[in-house]
C-alpha positions as a printed NumPy array, in Angstrom:
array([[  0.   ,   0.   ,   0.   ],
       [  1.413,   3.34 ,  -1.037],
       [  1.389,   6.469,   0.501],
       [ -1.261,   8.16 ,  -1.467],
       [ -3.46 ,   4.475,  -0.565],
       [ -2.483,   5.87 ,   3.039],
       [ -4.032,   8.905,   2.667],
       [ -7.342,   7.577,   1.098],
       [ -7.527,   5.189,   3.602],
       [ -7.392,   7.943,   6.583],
       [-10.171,   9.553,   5.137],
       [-12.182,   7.262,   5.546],
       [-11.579,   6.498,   9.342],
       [-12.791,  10.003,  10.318],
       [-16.209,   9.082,   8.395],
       [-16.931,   5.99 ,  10.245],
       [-15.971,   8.144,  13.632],
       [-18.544,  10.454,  13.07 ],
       [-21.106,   7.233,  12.121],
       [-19.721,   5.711,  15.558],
       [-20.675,   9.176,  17.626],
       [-24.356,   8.965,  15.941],
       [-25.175,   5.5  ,  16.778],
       [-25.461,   4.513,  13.592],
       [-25.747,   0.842,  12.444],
       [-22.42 ,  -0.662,  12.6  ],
       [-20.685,  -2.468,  11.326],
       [-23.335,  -2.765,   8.747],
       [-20.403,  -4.232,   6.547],
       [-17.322,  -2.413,   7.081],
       [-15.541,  -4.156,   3.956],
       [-18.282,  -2.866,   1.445],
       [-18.457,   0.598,   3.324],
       [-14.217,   1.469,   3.001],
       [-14.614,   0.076,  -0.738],
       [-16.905,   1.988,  -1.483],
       [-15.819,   4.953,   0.282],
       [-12.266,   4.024,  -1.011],
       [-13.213,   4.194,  -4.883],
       [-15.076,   7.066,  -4.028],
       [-11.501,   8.874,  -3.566],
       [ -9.892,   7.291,  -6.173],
       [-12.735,   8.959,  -8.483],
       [-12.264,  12.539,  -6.894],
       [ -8.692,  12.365,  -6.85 ],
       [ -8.226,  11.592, -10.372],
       [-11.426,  13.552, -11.627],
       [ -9.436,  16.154, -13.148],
       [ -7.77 ,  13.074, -15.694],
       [-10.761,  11.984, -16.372],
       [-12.804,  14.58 , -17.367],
       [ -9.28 ,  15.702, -19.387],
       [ -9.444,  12.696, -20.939],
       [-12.867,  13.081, -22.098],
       [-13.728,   9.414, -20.616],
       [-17.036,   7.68 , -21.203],
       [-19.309,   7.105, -17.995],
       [-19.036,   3.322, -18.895],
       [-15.511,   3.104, -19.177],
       [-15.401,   5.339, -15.432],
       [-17.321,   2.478, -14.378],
       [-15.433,  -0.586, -15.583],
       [-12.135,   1.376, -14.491],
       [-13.916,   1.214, -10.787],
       [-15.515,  -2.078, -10.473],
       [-11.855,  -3.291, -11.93 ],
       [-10.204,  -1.72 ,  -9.583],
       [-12.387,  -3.141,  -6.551],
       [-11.059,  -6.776,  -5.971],
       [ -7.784,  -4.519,  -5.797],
       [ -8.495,  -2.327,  -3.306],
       [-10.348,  -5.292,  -1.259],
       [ -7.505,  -6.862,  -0.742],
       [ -5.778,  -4.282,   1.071],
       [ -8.595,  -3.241,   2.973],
       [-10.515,  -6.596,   3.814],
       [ -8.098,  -6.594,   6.967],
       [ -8.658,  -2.912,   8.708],
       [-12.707,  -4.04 ,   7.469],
       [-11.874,  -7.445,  10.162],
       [-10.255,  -5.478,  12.648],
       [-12.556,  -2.804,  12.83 ],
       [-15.524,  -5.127,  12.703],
       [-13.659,  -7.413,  15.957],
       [-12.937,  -4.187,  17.973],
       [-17.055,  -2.554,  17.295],
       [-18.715,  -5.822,  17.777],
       [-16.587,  -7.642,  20.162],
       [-15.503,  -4.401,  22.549],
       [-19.628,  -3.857,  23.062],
       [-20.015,  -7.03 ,  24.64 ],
       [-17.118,  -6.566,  26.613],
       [-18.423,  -2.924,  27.848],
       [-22.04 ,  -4.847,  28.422],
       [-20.003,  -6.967,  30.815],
       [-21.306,  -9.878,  28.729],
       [-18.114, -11.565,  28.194],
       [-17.564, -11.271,  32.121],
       [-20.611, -12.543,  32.732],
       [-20.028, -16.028,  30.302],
       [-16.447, -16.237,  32.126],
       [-18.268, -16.464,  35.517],
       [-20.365, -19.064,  34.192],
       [-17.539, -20.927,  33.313],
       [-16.255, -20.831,  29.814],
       [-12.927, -20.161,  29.353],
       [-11.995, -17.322,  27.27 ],
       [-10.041, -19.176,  24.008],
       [-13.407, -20.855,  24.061],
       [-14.776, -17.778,  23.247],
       [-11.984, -16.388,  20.576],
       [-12.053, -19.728,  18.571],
       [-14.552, -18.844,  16.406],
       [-13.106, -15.582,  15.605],
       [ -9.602, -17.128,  14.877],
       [-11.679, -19.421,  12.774],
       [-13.344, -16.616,  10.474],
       [ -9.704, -15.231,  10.437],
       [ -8.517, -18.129,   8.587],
       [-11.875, -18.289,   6.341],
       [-11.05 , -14.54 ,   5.618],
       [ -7.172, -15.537,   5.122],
       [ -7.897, -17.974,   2.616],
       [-10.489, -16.092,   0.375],
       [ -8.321, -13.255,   0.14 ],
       [ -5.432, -16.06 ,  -0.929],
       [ -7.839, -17.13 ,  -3.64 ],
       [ -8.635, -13.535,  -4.73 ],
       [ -5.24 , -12.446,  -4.864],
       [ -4.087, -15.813,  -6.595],
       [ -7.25 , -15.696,  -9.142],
       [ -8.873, -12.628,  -9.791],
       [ -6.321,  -9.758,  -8.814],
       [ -3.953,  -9.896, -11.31 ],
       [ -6.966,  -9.813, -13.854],
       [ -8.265,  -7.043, -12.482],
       [ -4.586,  -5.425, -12.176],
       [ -3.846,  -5.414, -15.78 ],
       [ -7.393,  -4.612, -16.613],
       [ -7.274,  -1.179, -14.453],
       [ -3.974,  -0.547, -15.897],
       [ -5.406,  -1.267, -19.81 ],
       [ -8.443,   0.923, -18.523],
       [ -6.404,   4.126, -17.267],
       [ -3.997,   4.485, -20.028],
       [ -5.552,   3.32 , -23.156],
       [ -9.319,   4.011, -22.647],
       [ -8.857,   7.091, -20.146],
       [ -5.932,   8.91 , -20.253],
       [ -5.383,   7.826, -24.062],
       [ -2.264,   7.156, -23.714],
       [ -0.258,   5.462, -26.549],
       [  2.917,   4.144, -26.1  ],
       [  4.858,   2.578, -28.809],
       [  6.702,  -0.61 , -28.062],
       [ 10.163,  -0.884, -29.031],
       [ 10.815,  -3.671, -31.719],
       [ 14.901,  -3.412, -31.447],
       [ 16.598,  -4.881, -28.818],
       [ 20.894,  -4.933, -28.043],
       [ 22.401,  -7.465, -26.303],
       [ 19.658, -10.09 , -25.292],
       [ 19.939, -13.652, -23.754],
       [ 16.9  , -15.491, -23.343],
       [ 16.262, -19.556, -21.901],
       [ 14.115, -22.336, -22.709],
       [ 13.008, -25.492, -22.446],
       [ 16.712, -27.303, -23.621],
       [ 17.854, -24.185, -25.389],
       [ 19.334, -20.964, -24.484],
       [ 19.73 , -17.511, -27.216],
       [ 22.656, -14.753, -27.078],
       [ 21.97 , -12.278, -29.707],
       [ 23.725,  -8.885, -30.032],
       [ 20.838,  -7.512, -31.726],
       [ 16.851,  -8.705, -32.188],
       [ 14.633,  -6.85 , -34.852],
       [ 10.997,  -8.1  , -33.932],
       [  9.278,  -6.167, -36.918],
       [ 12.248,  -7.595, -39.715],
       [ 12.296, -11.073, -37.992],
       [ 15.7  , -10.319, -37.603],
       [ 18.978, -11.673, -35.494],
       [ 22.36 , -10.102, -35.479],
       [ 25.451, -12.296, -34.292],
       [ 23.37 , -15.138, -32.991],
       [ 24.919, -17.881, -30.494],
       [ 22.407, -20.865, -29.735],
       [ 23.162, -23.44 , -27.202],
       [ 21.199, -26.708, -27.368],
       [ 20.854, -28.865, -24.388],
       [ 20.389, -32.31 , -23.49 ],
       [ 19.811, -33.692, -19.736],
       [ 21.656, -30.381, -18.691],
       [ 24.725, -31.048, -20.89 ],
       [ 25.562, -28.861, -23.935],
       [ 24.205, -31.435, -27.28 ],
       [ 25.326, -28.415, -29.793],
       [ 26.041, -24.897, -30.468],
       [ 25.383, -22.878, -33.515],
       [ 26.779, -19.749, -34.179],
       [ 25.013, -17.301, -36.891],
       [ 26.   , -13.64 , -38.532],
       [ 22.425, -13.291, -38.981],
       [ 19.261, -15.02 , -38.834],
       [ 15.823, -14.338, -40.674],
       [ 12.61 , -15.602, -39.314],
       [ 10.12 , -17.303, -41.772],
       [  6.591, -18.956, -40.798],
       [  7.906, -22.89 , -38.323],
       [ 11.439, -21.746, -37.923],
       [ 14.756, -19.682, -38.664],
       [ 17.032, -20.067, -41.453],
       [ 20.742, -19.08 , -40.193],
       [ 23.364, -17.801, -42.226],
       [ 27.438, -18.159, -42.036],
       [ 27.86 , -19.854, -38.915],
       [ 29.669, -22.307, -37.364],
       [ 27.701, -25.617, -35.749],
       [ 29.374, -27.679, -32.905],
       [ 28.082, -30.955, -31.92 ],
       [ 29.649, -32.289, -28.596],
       [ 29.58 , -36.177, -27.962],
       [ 26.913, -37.643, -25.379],
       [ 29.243, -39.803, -23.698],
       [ 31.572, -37.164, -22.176],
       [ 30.065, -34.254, -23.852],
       [ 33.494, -33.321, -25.601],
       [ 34.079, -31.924, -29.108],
       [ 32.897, -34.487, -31.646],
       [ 32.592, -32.673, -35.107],
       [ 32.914, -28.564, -36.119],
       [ 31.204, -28.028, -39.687],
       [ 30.528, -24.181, -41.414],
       [ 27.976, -23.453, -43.305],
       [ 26.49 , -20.665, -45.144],
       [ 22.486, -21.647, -44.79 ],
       [ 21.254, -23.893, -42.405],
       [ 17.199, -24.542, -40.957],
       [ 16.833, -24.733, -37.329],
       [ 14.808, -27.203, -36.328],
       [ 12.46 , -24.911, -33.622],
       [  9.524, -23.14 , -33.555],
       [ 10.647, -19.725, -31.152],
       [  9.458, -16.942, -32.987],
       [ 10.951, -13.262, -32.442],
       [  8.553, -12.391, -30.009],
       [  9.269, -14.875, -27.91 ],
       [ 12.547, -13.943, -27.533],
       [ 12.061, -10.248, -26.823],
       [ 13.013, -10.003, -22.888],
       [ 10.563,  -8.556, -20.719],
       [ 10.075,  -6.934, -17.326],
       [  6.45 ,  -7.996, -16.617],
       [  4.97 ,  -6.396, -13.085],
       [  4.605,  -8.864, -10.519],
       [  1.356,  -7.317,  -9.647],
       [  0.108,  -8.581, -12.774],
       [  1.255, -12.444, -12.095],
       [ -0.116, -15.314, -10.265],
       [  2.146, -17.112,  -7.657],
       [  2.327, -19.638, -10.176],
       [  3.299, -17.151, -13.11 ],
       [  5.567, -15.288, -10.748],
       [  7.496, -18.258,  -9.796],
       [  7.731, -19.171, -13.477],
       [  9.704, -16.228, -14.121],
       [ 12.267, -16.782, -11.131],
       [ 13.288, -19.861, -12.088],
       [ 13.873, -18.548, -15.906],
       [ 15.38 , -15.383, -14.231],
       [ 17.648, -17.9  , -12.636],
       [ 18.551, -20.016, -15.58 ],
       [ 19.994, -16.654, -17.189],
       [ 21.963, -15.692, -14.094],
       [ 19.929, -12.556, -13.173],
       [ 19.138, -11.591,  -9.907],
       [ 15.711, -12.597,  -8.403],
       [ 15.689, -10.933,  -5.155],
       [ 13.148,  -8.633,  -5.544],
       [ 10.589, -11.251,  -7.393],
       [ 11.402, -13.541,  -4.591],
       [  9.896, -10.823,  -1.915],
       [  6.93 , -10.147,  -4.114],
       [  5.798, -13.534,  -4.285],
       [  6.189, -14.192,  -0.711],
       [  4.083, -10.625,  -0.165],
       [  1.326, -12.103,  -2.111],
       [  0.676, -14.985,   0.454],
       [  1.966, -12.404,   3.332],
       [ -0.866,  -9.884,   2.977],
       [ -3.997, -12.583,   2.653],
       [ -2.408, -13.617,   5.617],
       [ -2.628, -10.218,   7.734],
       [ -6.633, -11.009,   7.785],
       [ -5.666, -13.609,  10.579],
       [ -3.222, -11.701,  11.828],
       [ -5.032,  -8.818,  12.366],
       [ -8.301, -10.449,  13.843],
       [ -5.034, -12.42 ,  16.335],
       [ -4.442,  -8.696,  17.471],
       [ -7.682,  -7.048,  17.789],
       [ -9.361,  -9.718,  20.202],
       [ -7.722,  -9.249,  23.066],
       [ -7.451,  -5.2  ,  22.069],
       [-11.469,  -5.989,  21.837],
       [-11.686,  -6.883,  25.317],
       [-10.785,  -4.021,  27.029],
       [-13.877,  -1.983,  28.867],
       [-12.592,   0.765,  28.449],
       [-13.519,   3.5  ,  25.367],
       [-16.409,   3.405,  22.764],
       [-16.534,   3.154,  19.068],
       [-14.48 ,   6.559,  18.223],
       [-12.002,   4.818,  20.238],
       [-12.398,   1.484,  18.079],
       [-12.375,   3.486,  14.583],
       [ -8.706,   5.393,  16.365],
       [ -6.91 ,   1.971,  17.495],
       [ -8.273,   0.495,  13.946],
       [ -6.684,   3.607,  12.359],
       [ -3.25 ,   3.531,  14.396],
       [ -2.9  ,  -0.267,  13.803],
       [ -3.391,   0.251,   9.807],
       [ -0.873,   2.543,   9.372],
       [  1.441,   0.642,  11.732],
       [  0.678,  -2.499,   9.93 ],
       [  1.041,  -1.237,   6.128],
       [  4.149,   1.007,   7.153],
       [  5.525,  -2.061,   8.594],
       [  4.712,  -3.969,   5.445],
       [  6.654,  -1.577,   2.93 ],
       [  9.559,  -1.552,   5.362],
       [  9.902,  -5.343,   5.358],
       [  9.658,  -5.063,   1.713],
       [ 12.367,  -2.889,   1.51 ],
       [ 14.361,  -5.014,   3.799],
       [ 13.642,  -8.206,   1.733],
       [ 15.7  ,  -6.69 ,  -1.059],
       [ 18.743,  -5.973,   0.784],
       [ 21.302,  -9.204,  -0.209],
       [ 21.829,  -9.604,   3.594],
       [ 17.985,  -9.838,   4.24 ],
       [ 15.963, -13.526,   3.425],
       [ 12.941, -12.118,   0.815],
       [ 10.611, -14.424,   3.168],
       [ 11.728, -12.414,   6.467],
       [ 11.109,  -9.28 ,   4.58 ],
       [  8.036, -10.14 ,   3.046],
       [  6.558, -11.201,   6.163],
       [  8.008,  -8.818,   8.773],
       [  5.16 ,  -7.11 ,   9.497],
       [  3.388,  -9.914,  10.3  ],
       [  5.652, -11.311,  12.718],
       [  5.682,  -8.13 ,  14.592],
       [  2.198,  -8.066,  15.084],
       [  2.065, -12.132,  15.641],
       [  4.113, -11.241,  18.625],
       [  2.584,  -8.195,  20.255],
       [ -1.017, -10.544,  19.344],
       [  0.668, -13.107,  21.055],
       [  1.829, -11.148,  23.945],
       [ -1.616,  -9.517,  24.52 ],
       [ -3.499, -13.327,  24.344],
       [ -1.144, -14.201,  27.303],
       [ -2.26 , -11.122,  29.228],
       [ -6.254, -10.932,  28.072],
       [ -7.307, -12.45 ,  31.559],
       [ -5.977,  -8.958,  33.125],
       [ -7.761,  -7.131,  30.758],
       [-11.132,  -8.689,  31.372]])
């Protein structure tokens, strides 16, 4: 969550304060009330775009419900925590959790099923962000600056100094011309079982429709028994017998935000194969099981915060507000730590919620004082 999310998000806090103070109905659904109230400051802040842009009403709306599953994901936690600390911290101030403790039931007894909807909310947020997010990512993207902002960017279609991996075959080219079907200086190396089966090296190389057709290169073909030298041939034409067309080959710097788990750990292992440094993928995917996981985390927190007597709901909506921005601040601070070489990505990733595992923990051992 950045710091302009920050800033929407305190808006809204004040807003449910005021709804607290009035004795309105809550938490009539806290989730659906900060999404809602969230988009609504998306739309304001970026009204002036818009209406630049010239934007349709229907594409405003796609661009919004789009951007929803996003935004639920980072706010489907304060939503729990705010909901444990209104709901659960009235019964404590009724004196109706004192009352079930004097009748004998002992207090995890009466956090279990909380915990429990923790996990339920943990692992729906695990299948949003694993099914529908990065959908809806690189649909709000698409949406902004193609349909809104009308944006065009033209892709490049000439690339310097590429290497790209695959499945038993790995590309160095010096230059790539995706429009031409073009290589420059091409050096392929064919593998078998994880040993090098041949190398062919190419001035150039034109793609036609099922393959490329090198020309004035020299082909290698290494024995399979030890792998050594067996026979060096030129030639001045020669068919290669794979179907990788230029755009495969074009490298590319997709946004993790945009990838499934599986997709994202796809592209560390090929990241890998070519000898570039994943560190910063590595942190991303573990951040995209940490933050489902914060639901649980959070709700761990809030009960035995929910138990105190003391305060009402302003005071609810102000601890729910304080622990936010202590949570998400701690979350981009991991995240920066996770990309330090000295730092594991998974300690990074999940920082914040080991901090607040511990203070959660810490206050669970001491909720009998606070009843």
């Amino acid at each position: 969550m950045s710091v302009r999310n920050f800033t929407r998000l305190s808006v809204l806090f004040p807003v449910l304060a005021l709804a607290g103070c009035s004795n309105l109905p809550l938490p009539f659904d806290p989730n659906l009330f900060q999404a809602f109230g969230y988009q609504m400051a998306e739309l304001m802040e970026r009204l002036d775009k818009i209406i630049a842009g010239k934007a349709d009403l229907g594409v405003v709306a796609r661009y919004l419900l789009a951007l929803w599953p996003v935004r639920s994901l980072e706010l489907l936690p304060v939503a729990a925590l705010l909901a444990i600390l209104l709901s659960l911290g009235q019964l404590s101030r009724r004196m109706e959790i004192t009352a079930a403790l004097s009748g004998g039931v002992h207090p995890w007894k009466l956090t279990a099923p909380l915990l429990g909807m923790g996990v339920v909310l943990s692992l729906f947020s695990l299948g949003l962000s694993e099914g529908l997010t990065p959908w809806a990512n690189r649909q709000v993207k698409k949406l902004w600056n193609t349909d809104i902002r009308k944006l065009t960017h033209r892709k490049p279609t000439r690339f310097y100094n590429i290497t790209v991996a695959g499945p038993g075959v790995f590309y160095a080219v010096s230059a790539l011309d995706i429009e031409k079907g073009r290589m420059e200086n091409v050096v392929i190396d064919l593998v078998d079982t994880g040993r090098p089966a041949r190398q062919i090296q190419a001035q150039t190389a034109q793609w036609a429709e099922g393959g490329w057709t090198l020309r004035n290169g020299v082909e290698r073909v290494y024995r399979p028994a030890d792998r050594g030298l067996q026979r060096v041939r030129e030639f001045n034409k020669m068919r290669l017998d794979r179907n990788d067309p230029p755009a495969h080959l074009v490298p590319q710097e997709p946004d993790p935000d945009d990838m499934s788990q599986f997709s994202l750990r796809h592209q560390i292992q090929r990241l890998k194969s070519l000898g570039i440094a994943t560190q910063r993928f590595e942190v991303e995917l573990y951040m995209k099981t940490a933050l489902p996981w914060s639901n649980l985390v959070i709700v761990f927190l809030g009960v035995p915060l929910a138990f105190n007597k003391r305060g009402g709901k302003v005071r609810a909506v102000a601890v729910a507000l304080a622990l936010a921005f202590a949570y998400f601040g701690l979350l981009q601070v991991g995240r920066a730590l996770g990309q330090k070489p000295w730092c594991p990505p998974l300690v990074g990733a999940w920082t914040a919620n080991f901090v607040f595992l511990a203070v959660g923990g810490r206050l669970f051992w001491r909720m009998r004082s606070l009843i």
